[in-house]
C-alpha positions in Angstrom: 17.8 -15.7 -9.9 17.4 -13.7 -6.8 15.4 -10.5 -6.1 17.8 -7.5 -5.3 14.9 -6.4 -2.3 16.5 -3.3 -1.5 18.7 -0.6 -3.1 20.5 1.8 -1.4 19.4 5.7 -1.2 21.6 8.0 0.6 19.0 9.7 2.7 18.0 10.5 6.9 16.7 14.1 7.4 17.7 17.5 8.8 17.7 20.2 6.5 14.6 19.9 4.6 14.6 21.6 0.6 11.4 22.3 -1.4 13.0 22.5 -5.4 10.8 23.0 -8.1 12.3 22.1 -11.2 11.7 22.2 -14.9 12.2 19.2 -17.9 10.1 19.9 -21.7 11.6 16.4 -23.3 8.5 14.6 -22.8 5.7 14.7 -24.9 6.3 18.7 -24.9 5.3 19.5 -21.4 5.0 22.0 -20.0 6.1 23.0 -16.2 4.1 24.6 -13.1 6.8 26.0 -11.3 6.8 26.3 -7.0 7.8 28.9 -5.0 10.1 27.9 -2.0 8.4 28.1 1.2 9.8 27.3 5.1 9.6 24.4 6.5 7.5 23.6 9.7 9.7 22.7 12.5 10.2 18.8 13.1 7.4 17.6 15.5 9.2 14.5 18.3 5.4 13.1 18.9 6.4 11.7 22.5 3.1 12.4 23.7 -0.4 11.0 22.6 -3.5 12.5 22.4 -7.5 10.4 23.1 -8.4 9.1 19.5 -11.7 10.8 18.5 -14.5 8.5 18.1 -16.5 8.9 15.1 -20.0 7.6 14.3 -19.1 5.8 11.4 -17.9 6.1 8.1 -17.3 4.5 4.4 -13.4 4.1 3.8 -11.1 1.5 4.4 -8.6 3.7 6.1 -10.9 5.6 8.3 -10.3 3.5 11.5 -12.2 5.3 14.0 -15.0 6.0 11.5 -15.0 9.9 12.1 -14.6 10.7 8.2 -10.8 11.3 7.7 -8.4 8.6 6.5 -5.6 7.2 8.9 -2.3 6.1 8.1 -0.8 3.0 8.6 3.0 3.2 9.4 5.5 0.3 8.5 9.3 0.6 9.4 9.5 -2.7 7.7 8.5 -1.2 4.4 11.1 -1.7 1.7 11.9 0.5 -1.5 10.5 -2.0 -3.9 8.0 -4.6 -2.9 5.4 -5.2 -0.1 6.3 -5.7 3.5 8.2 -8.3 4.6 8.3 -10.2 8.0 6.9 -9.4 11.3 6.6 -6.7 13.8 6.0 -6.3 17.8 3.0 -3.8 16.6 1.7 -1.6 13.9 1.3 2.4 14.4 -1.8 4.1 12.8 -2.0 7.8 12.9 -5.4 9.2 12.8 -6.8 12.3 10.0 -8.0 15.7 11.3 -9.7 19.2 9.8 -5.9 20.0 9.7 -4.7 16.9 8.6 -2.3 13.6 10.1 -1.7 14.3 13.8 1.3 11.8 14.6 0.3 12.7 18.4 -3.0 11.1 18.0 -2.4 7.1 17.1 -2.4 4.0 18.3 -0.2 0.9 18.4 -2.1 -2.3 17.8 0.1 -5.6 18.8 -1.1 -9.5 18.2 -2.7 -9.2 22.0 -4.8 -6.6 21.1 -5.7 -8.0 18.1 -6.7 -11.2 19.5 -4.8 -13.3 17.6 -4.2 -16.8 18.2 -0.9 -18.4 18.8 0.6 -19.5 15.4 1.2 -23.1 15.0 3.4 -25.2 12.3 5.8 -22.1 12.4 6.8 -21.8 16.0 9.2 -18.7 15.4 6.8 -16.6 13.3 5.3 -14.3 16.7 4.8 -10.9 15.9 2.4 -9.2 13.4 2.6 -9.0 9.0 1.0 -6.7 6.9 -2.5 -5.5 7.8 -5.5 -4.7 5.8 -8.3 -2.8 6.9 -11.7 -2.7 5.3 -15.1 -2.5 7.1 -16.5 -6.0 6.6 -19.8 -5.9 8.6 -21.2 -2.4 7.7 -20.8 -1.1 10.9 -18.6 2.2 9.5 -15.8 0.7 11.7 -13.5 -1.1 9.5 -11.9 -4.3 10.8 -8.0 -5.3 10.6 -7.2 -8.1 8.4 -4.0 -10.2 8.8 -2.3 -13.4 8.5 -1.9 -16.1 10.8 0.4 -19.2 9.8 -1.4 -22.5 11.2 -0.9 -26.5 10.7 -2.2 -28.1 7.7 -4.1 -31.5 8.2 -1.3 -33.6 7.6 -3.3 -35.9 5.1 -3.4 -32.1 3.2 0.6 -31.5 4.2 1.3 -34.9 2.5 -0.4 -34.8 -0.3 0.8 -30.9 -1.5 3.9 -31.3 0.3 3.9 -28.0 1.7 4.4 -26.4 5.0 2.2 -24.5 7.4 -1.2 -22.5 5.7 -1.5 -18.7 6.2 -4.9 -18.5 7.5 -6.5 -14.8 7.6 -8.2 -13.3 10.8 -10.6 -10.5 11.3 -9.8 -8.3 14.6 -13.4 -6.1 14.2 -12.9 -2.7 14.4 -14.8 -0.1 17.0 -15.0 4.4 17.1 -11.8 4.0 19.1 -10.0 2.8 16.5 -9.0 -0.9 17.1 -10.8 -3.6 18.4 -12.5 -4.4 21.5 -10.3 -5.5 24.4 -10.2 -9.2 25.0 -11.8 -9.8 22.0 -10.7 -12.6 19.8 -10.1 -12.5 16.5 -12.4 -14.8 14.1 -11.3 -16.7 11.4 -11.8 -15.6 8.2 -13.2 -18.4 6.3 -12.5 -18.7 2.6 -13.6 -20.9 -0.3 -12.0 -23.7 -2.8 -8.4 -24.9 -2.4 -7.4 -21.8 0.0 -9.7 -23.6 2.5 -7.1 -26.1 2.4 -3.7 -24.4 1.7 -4.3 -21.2 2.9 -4.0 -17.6 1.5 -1.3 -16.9 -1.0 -1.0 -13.3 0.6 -3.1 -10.3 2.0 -6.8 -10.0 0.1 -7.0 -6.6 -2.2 -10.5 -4.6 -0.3 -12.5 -3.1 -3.0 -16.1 -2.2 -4.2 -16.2 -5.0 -6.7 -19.4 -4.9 -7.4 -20.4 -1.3 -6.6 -23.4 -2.3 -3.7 -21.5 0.2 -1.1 -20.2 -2.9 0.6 -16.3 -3.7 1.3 -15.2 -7.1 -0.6 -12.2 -9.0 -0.8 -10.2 -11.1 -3.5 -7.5 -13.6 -2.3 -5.5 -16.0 -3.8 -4.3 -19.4 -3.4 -2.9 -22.2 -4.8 0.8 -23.9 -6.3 2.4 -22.5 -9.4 2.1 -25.1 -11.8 0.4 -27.8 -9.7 -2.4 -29.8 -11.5 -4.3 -30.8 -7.8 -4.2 -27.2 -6.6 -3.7 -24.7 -9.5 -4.1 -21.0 -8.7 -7.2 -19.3 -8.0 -8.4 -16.0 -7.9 -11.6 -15.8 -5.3 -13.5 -13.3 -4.3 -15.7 -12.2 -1.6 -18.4 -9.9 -1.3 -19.9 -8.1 1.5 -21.1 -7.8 4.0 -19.8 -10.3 6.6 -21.5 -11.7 9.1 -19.9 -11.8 12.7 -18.3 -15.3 11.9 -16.2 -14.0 9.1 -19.0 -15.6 6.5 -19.5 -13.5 2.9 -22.8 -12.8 1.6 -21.3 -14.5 -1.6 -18.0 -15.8 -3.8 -16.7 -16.2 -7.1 -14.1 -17.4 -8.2 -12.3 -16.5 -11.5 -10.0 -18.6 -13.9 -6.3 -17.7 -13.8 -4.4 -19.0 -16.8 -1.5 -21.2 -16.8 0.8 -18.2 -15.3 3.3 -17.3 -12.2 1.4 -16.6 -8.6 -0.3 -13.6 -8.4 -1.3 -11.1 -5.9 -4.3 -9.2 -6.0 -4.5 -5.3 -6.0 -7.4 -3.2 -6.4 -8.4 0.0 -7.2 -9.2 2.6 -3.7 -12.7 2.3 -2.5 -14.4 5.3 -3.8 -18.1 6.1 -2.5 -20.7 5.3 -5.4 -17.7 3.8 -7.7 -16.4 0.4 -8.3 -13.2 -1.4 -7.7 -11.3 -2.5 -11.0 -8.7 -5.6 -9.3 -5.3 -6.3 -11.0 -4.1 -9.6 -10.8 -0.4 -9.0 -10.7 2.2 -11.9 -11.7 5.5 -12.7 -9.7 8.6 -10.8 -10.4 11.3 -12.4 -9.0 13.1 -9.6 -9.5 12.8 -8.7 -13.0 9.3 -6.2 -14.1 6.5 -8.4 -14.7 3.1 -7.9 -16.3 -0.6 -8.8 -15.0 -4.5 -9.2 -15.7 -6.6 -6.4 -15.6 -10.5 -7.3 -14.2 -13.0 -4.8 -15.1 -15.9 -4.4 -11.9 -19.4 -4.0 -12.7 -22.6 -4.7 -11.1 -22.2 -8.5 -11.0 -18.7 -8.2 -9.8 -15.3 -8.6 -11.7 -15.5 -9.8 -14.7 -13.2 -12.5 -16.6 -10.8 -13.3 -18.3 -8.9 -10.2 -17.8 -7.0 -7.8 -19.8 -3.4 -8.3 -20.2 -1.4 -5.2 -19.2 2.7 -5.2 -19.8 5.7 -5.5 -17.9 5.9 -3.3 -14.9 6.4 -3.9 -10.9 4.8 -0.4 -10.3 1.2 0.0 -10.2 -1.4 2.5 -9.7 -5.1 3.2 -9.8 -5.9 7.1 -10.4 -8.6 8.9 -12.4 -5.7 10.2 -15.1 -8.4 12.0 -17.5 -10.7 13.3 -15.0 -13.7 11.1 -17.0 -14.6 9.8 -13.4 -13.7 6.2 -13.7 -10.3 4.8 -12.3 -7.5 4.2 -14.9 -4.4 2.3 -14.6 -0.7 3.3 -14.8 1.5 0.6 -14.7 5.6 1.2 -14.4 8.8 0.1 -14.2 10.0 0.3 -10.3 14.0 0.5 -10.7 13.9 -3.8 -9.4 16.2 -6.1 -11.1 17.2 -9.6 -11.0 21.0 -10.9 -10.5 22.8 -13.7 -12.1 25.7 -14.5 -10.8 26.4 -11.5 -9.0 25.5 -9.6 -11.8 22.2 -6.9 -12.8 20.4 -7.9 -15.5 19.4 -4.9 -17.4 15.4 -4.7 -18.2 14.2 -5.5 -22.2 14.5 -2.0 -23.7 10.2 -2.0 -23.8 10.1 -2.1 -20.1 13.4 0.0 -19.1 11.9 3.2 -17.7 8.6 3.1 -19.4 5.1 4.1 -18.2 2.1 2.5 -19.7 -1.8 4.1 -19.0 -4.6 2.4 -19.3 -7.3 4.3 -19.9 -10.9 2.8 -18.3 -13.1 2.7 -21.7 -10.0 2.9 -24.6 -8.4 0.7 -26.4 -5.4 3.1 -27.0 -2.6 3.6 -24.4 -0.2 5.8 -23.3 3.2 5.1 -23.5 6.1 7.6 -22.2 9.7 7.0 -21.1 10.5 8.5 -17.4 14.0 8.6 -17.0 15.8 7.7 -13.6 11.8 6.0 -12.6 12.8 4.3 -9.4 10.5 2.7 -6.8 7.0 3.2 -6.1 4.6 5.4 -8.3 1.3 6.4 -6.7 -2.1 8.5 -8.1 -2.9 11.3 -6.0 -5.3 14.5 -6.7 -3.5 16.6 -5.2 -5.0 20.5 -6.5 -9.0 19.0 -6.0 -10.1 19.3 -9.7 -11.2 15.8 -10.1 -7.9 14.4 -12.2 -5.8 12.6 -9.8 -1.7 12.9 -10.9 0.9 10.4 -11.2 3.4 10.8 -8.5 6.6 8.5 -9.5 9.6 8.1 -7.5 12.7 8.6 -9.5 16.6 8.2 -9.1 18.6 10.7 -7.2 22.0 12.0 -9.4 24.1 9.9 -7.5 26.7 13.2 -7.7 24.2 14.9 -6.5 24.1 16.5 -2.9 23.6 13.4 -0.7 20.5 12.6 0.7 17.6 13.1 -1.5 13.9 12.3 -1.9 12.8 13.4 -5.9 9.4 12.7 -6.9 8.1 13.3 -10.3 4.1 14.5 -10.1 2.8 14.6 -14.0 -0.6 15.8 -15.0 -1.6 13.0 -17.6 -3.8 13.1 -20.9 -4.7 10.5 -23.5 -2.3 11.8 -25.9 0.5 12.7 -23.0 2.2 14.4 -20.8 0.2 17.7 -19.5 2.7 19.2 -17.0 4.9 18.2 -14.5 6.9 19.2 -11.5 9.1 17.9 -9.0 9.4 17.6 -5.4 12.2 16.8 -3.5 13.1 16.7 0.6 17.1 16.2 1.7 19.1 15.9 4.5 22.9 15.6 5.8 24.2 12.0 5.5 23.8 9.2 8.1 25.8 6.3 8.9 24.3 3.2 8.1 21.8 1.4 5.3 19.0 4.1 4.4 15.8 4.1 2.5 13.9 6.8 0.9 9.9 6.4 0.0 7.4 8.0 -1.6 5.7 6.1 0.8 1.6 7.0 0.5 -0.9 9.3 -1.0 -4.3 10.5 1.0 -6.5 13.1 1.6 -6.0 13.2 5.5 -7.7 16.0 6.0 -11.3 15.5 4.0 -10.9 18.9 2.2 -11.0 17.5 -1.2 -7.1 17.3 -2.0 -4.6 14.7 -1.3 -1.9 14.7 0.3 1.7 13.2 0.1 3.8 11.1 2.7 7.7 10.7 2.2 9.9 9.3 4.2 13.9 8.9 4.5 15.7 7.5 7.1 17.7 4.2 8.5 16.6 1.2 6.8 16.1 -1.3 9.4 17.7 -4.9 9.7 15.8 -8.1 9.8 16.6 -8.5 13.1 16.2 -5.0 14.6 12.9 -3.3 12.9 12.6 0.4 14.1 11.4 4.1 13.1 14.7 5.2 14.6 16.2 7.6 12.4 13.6 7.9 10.1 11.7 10.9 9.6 8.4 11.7 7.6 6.7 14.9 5.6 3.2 15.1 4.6 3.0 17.3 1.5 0.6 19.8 0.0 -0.3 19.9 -3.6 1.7 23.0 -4.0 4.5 21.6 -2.3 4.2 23.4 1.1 4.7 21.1 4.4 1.8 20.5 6.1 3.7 18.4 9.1 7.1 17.0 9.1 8.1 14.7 12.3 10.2 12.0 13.7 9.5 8.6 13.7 12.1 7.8 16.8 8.8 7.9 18.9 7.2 4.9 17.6 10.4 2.9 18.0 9.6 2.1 21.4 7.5 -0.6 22.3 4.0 0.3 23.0 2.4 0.9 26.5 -0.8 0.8 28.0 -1.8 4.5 26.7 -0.2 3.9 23.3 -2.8 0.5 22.1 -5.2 2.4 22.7 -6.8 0.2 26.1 -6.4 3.1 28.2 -8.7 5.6 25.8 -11.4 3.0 25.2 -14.5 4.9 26.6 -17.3 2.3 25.0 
């Protein structure tokens, strides 16, 4: 079987529609209808502004440590999944009283990370995923990524595997990426990752609710005896030479490679951690670890069959639940879809922190990510889903289902939706990220349609992105053609550096 990575949305952006409609067939809900509003006029960021410097914060996301979350952008992102394969640089755009600010960012490349040369994989030079989390407890978070390097070949032999992904901390500063000439330090990890590497990009949570940032990694082979998979975490703070105050590590039973995710670092809350199984194409399920005051906590609840995920206070009860979803991904044989087990096609499960019970609902035309956002500031986050476009409908469309959720069902709902003329060309369109950007209590949401970029040619030409208001209204809708260029002496930031 092969992963069908992408699907194809008709999409790109010039006309831009708020539509609010109306659906009662599930779980008799009720609508909250919008009223159409204008659109703000597309902002070309071509110029930069300085990067404020904050004196420290206590999110992930809040680069500069000023109090507003920042916004990683990634023209490599695909519909379904995580990011694949490297870039020249990675664009963060920094929060403000009024919210994103695409003119205020900066472009962070494997120079100004300090990263070393890889090794073992001559071809892989550019930059993967990144995560940030402030490991030191400075209020500057650092910038995590990984690094393939050489195995000892005694180590190569004996696993028969290739070059290790070894993670690196570039430590953050108030401008908003690391010092210059700094260079990053190896992160250093416990049990067989020491020796095979990192199995992907560590999950940052509050996994033991201390205040400190931790990570959880994993490593291993699927179904090896001498190295099976593990499930480690590590708990802050960090000392300058990458070292955790302390690790655990957690069984995983006999079960496909899992990544980590974990619940968004809340102030004064813990960080529940899914461990979530590979896919390869078709919905897969996952182990649910509950945090508490000695960290997470074994062996995990099993949740079912679903490639979306998301982490949201559903029920307003103050303690993160879990929504877990079918994304639209499935497997081909022989040329051919596989259609999902009727349990999984198009079904939502919640997970309610503290219940037994779930919820179960059917969302038809659920498509791609699905995301928890609180996005009216009463203390309930909603569960924004993507879903699929009427493919007779008007061409180039974003729809996103936001449904206010209770233990027995489905509150309300309403829909947003952003379209645009066609393009030539492969196009993506993303519900692409939830925040509150602008600290005032109420989240935000980012979309973005466009070109979607080749393997060989990664750009944010022809893409273009809206940050939403709860009530639907535009706060900022711009152009990512900007960021296509490669970055310059202002735009990494070395040229605003004022420490």
């Amino acid at each position: 079987m092969t992963l069908r990575r992408s699907i194809t949305a008709a999409c790109c952006v010039a006309t831009l529609l708020l539509a609010g409609c109306s659906s009662d067939r599930d779980s008799g809900a009720q609508d909250r209808k919008q009223q159409r509003s204008p659109s703000p006029a597309v902002v070309a960021p071509t110029a930069t502004g300085p990067v404020p410097q904050g004196k420290g914060g206590r999110l992930p996301d809040d680069i500069n440590g000023d109090g507003y979350r920042d916004l990683e952008l990634d023209h490599r992102r695909a519909l379904l999944g995580v990011p694949s394969g490297l870039r020249d640089s990675t664009t963060f755009l920094f929060g403000s009283p009024t919210g994103l600010r695409p003119t205020v960012r900066t472009a962070l490349t494997p120079d100004s990370l300090g990263l070393p040369e890889p090794s073992g994989q001559p071809d892989a030079v550019g930059i993967g995923s990144l995560t940030t989390a402030d490991l030191d407890g400075d209020g500057f978070p650092e910038f995590i990524t990984r690094v393939p390097l050489a195995k000892d070949p005694a180590v190569e032999e004996r696993y028969g595997v290739g070059p290790k992904l070894v993670l690196h901390i570039a430590w953050g500063t108030p401008a908003g990426h690391p010092r210059p000439g700094t260079e990053a330090t190896r992160l250093p990890v416990p049990g067989i990752a020491a020796q095979l590497g990192v199995n992907g990009l560590p999950a940052v949570g509050d996994f033991d609710g201390d205040g400190q940032h931790d990570l959880a990694v994993t490593s291993g082979l699927d179904g090896s005896d001498t190295a099976p998979l593990e499930l480690s975490v590590l708990y802050g703070p960090f000392d300058r030479g990458g070292r955790a105050a302390r690790t655990q590590s957690l069984p995983i039973p006999n079960r496909p490679y899992g990544r980590p995710i974990a619940a968004p670092v809340v102030p004064g809350q813990v960080s529940d951690l899914v461990l979530k199984f590979s896919d390869s194409g078709e919905q897969s399920g996952g182990l649910l670890f509950e945090a508490g005051p000695d960290g997470l906590r074994a062996p995990g609840r099993e949740l079912r069959a679903g490639n979306g995920m998301a982490f949201g206070d559903f029920d307003g009860d103050g303690r993160r639940d879990v929504a877990v979803a079918d994304n639209g991904s499935r497997p081909m044989e022989d040329g051919e879809t596989e259609p999902a087990a009727p349990e999984v096609d198009q079904m939502v499960t919640v997970y309610f922190h503290g219940r037994d019970r779930v919820l179960d609902f059917r969302l038809p035309g659920i498509f791609g990510p699905s995301l928890a956002a609180d996005t009216d500031g009463d203390g309930r986050d909603e569960l924004a889903a993507q879903v699929r476009v009427d493919p007779d409908a008007a061409c180039c469309e974003l729809r996103t289902e936001l449904l206010t959720l209770t233990p027995s069902g489905i509150e309300s709902r309403r829909t947003l939706s952003r379209t645009g003329p066609p393009v030539r060309g492969t196009t993506h369109a993303d519900l692409y990220a939830a925040g509150d950007f602008s600290a005032d209590g109420r989240d935000e949401l980012v979309f973005a349609l466009g070109l979607r970029p080749t393997s060989h040619e990664p750009t944010f030409e022809g893409t273009r992105w809206w940050v939403v208001e709860g009530d639907g209204r535009d706060q900022i809708v711009f152009t990512g053609d900007p960021f296509a260029d490669r970055p310059s002496a202002d735009d990494d930031g070395g040229s605003e550096d004022s420490e």
